[in-house]
C-alpha positions as CSV (number, residue, x, y, z in Angstrom):
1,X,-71.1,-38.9,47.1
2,X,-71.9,-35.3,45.9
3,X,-75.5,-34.1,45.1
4,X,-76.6,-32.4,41.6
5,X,-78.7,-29.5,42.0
6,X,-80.2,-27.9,38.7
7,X,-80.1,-23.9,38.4
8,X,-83.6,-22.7,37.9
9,X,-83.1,-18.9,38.2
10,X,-80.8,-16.3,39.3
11,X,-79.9,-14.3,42.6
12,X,-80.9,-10.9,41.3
13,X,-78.3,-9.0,44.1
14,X,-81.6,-7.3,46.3
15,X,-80.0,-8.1,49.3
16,X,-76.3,-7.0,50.1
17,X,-74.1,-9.1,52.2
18,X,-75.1,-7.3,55.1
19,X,-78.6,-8.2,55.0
20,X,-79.5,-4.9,53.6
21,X,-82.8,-4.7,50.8
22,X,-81.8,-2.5,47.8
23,X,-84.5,-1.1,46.0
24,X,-85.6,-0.3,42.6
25,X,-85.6,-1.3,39.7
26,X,-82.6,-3.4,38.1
27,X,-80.6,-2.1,35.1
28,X,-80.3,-4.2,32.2
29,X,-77.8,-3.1,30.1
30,X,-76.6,-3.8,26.1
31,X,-74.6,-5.2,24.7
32,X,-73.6,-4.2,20.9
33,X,-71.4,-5.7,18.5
34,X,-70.6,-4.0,14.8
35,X,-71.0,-6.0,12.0
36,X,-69.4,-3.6,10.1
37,X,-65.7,-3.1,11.8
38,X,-65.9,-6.0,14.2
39,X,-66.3,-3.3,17.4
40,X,-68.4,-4.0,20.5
41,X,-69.3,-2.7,23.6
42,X,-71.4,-2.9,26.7
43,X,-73.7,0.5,28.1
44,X,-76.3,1.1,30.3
45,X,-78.4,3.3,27.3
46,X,-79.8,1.9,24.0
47,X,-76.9,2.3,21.5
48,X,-77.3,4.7,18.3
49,X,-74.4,3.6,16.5
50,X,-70.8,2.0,16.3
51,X,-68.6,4.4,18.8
52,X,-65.6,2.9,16.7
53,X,-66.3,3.5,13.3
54,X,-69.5,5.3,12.9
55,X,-72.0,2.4,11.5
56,X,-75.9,3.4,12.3
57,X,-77.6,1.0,14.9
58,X,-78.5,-0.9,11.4
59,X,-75.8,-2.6,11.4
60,X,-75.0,-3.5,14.8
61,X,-76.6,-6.4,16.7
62,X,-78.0,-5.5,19.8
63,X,-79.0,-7.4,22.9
64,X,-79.8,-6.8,26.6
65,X,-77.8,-8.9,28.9
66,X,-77.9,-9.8,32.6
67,X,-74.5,-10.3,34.8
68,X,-75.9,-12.4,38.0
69,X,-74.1,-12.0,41.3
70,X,-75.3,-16.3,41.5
71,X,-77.6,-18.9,40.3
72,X,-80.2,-20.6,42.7
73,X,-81.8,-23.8,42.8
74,X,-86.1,-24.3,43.3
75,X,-86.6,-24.3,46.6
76,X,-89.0,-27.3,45.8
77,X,-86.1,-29.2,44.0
78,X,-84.6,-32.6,44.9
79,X,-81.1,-32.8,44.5
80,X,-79.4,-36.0,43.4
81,X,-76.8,-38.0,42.9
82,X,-76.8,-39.3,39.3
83,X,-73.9,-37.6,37.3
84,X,-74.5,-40.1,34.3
85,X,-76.5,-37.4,31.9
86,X,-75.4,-33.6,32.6
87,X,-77.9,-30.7,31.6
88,X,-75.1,-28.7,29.7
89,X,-76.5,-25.7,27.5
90,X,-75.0,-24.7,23.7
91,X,-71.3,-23.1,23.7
92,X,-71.4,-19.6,22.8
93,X,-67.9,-17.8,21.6
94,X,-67.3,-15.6,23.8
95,X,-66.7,-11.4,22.2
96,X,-63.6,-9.8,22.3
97,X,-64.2,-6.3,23.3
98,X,-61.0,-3.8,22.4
99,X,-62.4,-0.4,22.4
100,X,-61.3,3.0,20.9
101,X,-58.4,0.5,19.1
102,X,-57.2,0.8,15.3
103,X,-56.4,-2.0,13.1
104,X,-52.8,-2.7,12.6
105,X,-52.1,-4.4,9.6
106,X,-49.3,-7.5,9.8
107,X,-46.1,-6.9,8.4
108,X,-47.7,-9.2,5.8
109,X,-50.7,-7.5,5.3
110,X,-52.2,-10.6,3.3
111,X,-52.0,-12.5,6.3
112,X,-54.0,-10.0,8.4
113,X,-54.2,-7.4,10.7
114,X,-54.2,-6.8,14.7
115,X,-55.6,-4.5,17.2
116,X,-55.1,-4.2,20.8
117,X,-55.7,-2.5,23.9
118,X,-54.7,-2.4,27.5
119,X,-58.7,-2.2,28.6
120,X,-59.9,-4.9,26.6
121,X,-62.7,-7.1,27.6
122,X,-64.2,-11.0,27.4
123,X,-68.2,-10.8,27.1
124,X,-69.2,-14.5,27.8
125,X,-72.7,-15.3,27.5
126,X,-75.5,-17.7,26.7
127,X,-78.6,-17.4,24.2
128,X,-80.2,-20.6,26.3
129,X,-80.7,-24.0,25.6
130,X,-82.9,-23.3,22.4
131,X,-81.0,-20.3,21.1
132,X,-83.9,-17.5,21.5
133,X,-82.5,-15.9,25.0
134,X,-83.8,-16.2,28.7
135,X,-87.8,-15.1,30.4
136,X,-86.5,-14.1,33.8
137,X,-89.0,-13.0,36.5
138,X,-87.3,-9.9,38.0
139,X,-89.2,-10.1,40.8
140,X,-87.8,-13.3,42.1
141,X,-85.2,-14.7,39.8
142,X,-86.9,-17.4,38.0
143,X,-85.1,-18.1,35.1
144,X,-86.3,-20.3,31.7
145,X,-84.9,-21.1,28.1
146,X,-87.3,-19.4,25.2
147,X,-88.1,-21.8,22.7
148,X,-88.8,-19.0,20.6
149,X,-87.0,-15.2,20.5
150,X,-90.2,-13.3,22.6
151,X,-92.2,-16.4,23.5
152,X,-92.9,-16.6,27.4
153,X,-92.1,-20.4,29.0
154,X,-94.8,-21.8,30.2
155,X,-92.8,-22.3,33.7
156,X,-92.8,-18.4,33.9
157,X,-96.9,-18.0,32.6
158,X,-96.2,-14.1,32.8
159,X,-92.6,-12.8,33.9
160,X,-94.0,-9.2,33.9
161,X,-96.3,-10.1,36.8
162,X,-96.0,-11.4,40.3
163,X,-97.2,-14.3,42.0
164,X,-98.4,-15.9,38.0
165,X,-95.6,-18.9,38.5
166,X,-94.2,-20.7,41.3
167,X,-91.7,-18.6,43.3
168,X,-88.0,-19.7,42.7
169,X,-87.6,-19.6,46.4
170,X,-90.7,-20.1,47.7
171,X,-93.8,-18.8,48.0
């Protein structure tokens, strides 16, 4: 039969294919969604306001997000083989992204209206098992649910430092 494994982190992509060591730090980008016109939008700088329609950062809901080239198990994990209960985290809709795109009202405009675009964009993501987000150790991947929105796991004791947890890979 097949093994389970259970994800506890994330490859953090510091090590190309080749074997080569990037280095630096890692960008974490936003992610931004108007609750005013319904826009959103990923960038790599804080945003100051909705690109489509002009809203201040008020009204848009802002998060940082992390796109992982892979998840990894503990090295100190013991896989097996009992499929009976599966560890399955809460189903997020996904965001449709459709930038610089104007509403187009139906040719019943009480039924609605439509946009579209030819660069438009699925932003799938997960707020954790608890709802409040991810502590990730950036130094080796680690990765844990919040229990609460800025409250540190106790598996990751201090994300921001090194060698305060056990290292996802060893160590």
């Amino acid at each position: 039969g097949g093994k389970v494994y259970r994800s506890a982190g994330i490859m953090l992509g510091k090590v190309l294919a080749s074997g080569q060591e990037i280095s630096g730090d890692h960008q974490i980008p936003w992610f931004w969604h108007c609750t005013h016109c319904g826009a959103g939008a990923t960038s790599a700088t804080y945003p100051t306001g909705c690109s489509h329609c002009g809203a201040e950062s008020a009204q848009l809901r802002i998060v940082r997000y992390l796109q992982p080239i892979g998840f990894a198990t503990d090295i100190r994990y013991k896989p097996h083989n009992d499929v009976s209960s599966p560890a399955q985290l809460p189903y997020q809709d996904p965001r449709v992204l459709v930038p610089s795109s104007t509403w187009v009202a139906l040719p019943d405009a009480s039924l609605g209206r439509y946009r579209f675009s030819n660069s438009g964009e699925l932003f799938h993501f997960s707020n954790g098992e608890h709802g409040a987000g991810y502590a990730i150790c950036l130094s080796c991947g680690r990765t844990d649910s919040q229990t609460e929105a800025g409250r540190t796991p106790e598996s990751l004791s201090n994300p921001a430092l090194e060698n305060t947890h056990l290292l996802l890979r060893g160590g």
